[in-house]
C-alpha positions as CSV (number, residue, x, y, z in Angstrom):
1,X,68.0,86.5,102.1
2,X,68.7,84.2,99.3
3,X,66.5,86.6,96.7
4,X,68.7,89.1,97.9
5,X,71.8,87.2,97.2
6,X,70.8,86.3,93.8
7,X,70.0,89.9,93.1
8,X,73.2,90.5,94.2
9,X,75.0,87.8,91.4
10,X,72.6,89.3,88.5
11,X,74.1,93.0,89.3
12,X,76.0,94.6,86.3
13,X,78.4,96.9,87.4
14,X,76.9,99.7,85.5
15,X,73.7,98.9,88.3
16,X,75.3,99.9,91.4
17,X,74.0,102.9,92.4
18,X,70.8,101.8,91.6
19,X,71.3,98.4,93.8
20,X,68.2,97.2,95.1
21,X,67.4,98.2,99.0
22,X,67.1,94.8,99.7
23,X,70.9,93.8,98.7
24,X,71.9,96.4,100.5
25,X,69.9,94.9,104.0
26,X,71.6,91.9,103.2
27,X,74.8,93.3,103.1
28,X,74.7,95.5,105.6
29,X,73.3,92.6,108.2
30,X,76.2,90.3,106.6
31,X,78.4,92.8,107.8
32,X,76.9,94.0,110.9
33,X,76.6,90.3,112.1
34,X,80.3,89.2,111.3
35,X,81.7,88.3,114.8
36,X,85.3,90.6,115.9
37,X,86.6,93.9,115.3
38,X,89.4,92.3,113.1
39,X,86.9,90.8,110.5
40,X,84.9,93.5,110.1
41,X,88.4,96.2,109.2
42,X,89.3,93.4,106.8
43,X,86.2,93.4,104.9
44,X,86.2,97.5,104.9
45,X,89.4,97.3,103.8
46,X,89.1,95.4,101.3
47,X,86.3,97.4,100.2
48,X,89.2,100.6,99.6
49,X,91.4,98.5,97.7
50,X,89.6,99.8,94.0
51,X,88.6,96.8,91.7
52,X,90.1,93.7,90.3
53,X,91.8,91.2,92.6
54,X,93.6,91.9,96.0
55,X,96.6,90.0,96.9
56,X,96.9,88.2,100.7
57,X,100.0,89.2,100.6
58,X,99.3,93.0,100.4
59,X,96.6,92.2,103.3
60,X,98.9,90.7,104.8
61,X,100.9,94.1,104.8
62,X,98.3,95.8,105.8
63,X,96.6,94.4,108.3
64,X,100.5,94.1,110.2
65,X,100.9,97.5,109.8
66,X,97.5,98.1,111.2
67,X,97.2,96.1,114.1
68,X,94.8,94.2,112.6
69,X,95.6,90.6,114.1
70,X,94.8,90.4,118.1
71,X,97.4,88.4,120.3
72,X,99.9,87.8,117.1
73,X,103.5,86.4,118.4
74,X,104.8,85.6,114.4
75,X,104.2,86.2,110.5
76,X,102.9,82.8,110.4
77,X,100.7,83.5,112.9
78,X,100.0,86.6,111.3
79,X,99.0,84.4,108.0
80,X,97.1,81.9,109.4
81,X,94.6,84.3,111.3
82,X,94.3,86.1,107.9
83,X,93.3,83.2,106.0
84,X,91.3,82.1,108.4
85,X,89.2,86.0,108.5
86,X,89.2,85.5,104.4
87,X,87.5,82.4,104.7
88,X,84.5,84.4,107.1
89,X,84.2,86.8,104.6
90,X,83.5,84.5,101.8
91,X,81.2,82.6,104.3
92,X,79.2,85.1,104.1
93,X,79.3,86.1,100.7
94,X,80.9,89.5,101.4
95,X,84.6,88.2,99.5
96,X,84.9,86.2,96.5
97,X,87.8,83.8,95.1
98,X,90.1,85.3,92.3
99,X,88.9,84.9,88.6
100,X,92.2,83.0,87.7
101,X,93.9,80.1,89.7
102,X,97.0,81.6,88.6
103,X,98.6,84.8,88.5
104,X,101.5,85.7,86.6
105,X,103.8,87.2,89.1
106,X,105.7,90.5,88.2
107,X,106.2,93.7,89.1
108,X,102.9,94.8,89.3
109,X,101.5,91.9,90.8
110,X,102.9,91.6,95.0
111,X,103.1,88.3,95.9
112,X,105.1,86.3,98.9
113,X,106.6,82.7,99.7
114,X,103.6,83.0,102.8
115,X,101.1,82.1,100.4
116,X,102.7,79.4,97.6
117,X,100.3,76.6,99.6
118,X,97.0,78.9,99.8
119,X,94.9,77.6,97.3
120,X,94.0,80.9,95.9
121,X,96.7,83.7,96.6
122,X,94.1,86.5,95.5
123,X,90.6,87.4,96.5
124,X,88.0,89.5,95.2
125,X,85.0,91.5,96.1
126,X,81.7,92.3,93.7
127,X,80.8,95.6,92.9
128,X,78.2,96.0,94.6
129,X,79.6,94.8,97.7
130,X,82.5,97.1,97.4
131,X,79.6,99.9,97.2
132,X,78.0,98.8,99.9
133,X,81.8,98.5,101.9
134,X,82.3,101.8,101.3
135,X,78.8,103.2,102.0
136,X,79.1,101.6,105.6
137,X,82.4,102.7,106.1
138,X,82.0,106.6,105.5
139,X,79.4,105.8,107.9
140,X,82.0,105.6,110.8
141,X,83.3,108.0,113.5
142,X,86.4,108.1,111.7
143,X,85.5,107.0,108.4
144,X,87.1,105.3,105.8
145,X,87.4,107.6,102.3
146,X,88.1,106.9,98.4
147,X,88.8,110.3,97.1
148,X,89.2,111.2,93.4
149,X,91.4,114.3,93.0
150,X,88.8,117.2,92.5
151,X,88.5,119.7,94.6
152,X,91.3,118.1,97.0
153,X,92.7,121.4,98.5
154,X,89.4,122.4,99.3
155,X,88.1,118.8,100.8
156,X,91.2,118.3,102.8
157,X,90.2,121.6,105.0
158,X,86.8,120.1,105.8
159,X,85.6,118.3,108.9
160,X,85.3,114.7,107.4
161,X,88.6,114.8,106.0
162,X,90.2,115.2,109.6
163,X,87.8,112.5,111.2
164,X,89.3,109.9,108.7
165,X,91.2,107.2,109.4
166,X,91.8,105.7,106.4
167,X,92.1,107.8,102.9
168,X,93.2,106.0,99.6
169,X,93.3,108.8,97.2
170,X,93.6,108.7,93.3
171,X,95.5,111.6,91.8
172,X,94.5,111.7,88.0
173,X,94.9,115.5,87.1
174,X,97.3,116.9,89.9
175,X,101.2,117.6,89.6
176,X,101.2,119.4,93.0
177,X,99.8,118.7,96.4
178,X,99.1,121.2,99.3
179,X,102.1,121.9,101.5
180,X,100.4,120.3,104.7
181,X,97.7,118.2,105.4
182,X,96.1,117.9,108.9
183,X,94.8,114.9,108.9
184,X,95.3,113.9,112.9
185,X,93.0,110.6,113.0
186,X,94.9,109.2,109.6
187,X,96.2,105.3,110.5
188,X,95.9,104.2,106.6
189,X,97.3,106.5,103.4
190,X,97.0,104.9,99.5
191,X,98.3,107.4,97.3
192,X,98.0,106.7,93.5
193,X,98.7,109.0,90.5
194,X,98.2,108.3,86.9
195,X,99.9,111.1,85.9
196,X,103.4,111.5,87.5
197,X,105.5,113.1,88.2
198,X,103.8,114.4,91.3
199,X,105.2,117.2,93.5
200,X,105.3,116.2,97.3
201,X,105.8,119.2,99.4
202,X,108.5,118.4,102.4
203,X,106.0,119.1,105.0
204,X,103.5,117.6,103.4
205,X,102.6,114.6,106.0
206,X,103.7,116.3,109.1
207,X,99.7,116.8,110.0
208,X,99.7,112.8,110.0
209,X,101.0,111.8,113.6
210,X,99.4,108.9,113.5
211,X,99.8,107.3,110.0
212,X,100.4,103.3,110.5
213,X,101.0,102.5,106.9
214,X,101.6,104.7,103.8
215,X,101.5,102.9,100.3
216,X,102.8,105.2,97.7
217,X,103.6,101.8,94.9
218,X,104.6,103.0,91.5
219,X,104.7,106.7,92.2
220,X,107.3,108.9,90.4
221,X,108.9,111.9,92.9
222,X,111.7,114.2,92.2
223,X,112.4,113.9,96.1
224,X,110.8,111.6,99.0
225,X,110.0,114.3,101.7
226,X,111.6,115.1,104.4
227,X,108.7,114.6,106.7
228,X,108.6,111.2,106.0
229,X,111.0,111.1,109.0
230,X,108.3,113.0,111.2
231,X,105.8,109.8,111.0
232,X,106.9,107.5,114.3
233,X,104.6,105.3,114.6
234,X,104.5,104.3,110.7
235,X,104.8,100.3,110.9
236,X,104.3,100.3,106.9
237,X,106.0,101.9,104.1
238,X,105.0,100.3,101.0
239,X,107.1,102.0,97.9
240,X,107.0,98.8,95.6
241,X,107.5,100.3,91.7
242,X,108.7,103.8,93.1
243,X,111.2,105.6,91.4
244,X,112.3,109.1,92.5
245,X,115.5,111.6,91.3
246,X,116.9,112.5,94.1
247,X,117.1,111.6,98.2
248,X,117.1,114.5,100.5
């Protein structure tokens, strides 16, 4: 275990594919022997969140929306049981604090009066880790998915992408998506694009019944679709840094 682990600190990110079998084991049994439901969605989760630091607060969001937090009565409550799952997963290596004490809060940076008395407001997970995070959650009956753009029409008919339940996807070359996607086991949507504006058909997420939270931060639209309205048992709507032209 601990040669794994120091493996694991000596990784590059440029080494990841090529991570040693034996980090992986350790990671893999890291994760597989983390006690509750809840901690283990946290950690796979985080593992979808792309690179840098994550904020608690944006967890915090999250794992509301989600369900995440078993026999919750308050946001405090809420809080408190996240901070305390963040501390298992740096227990056992799996999260790491932020680089920087300090952020400098703006708009791109979400942040929240909940945490001004955490001692660090934003975590962090290694490379390798994530790899590994996302490895074991494709692995699921309805997996979790980071999809780049390419080939998305195609992708979105296949088998896997209606098993998932959690898709963050990263829009890099596309102006227009598909009119419909059926996605029926979808709880958790990130959508990001680099390259706005991007064209949301109307009907565009009434194959997501069961969507729980939908993050579409610092997107640019010329209308929010209608069939946002078609999505009753969304608990999160996260449209932090939107902008769009013109309400239906």
């Amino acid at each position: 275990m601990e040669n794994a682990l120091e493996q694991l600190r000596s990784c590059a990110p440029t080494n990841i594919r090529a991570v040693d079998k034996k980090v992986y084991s350790c990671l893999e049994w890291s994760y597989t022997h983390l006690k509750g439901d809840d901690v283990k969605s946290l950690f796979l989760l985080c593992g979808m969140l792309g690179y840098g630091d994550i904020s608690l607060d944006l967890l915090l969001r999250y794992g509301m929306g989600l369900d995440l937090f078993d026999r919750i009565d308050s946001l405090e409550q809420a809080r408190n049981r996240l901070l305390a799952l963040v501390e298992i997963l740096k227990a056992s290596g799996l999260l790491l604090d932020s680089h920087e004490d300090t952020h400098k809060f703006d708009e791109e940076i979400d942040s929240s009066l909940l945490f001004m008395d955490a001692d660090n407001k934003f975590v962090r997970m290694h490379s390798v880790v994530r790899e590994v995070a996302r490895a074991i959650a494709s692995k699921d009956p309805h997996p979790f998915v980071v999809r780049e753009d390419v080939g998305l029409e195609e992708w979105s008919e296949t088998d896997e992408s209606k098993r998932c339940a959690f898709i963050s996807l990263h829009c890099k070359a596309v102006h227009d998506l598909p009119q419909e996607l059926v996605w029926p086991e979808l709880q958790f949507f990130l959508l990001q694009n680099n390259n706005p504006p991007l064209n949301i058909p109307n009907t565009f997420f009434e194959g997501m019944k069961k969507l729980k939270v939908l993050d579409l931060s610092h997107m640019h639209f010329t209308t929010l679709p209608s069939s946002l309205d078609s999505l009753a048992n969304l608990r999160t709507l996260r449209l932090m840094g939107a902008s769009w032209e013109t309400l239906l």
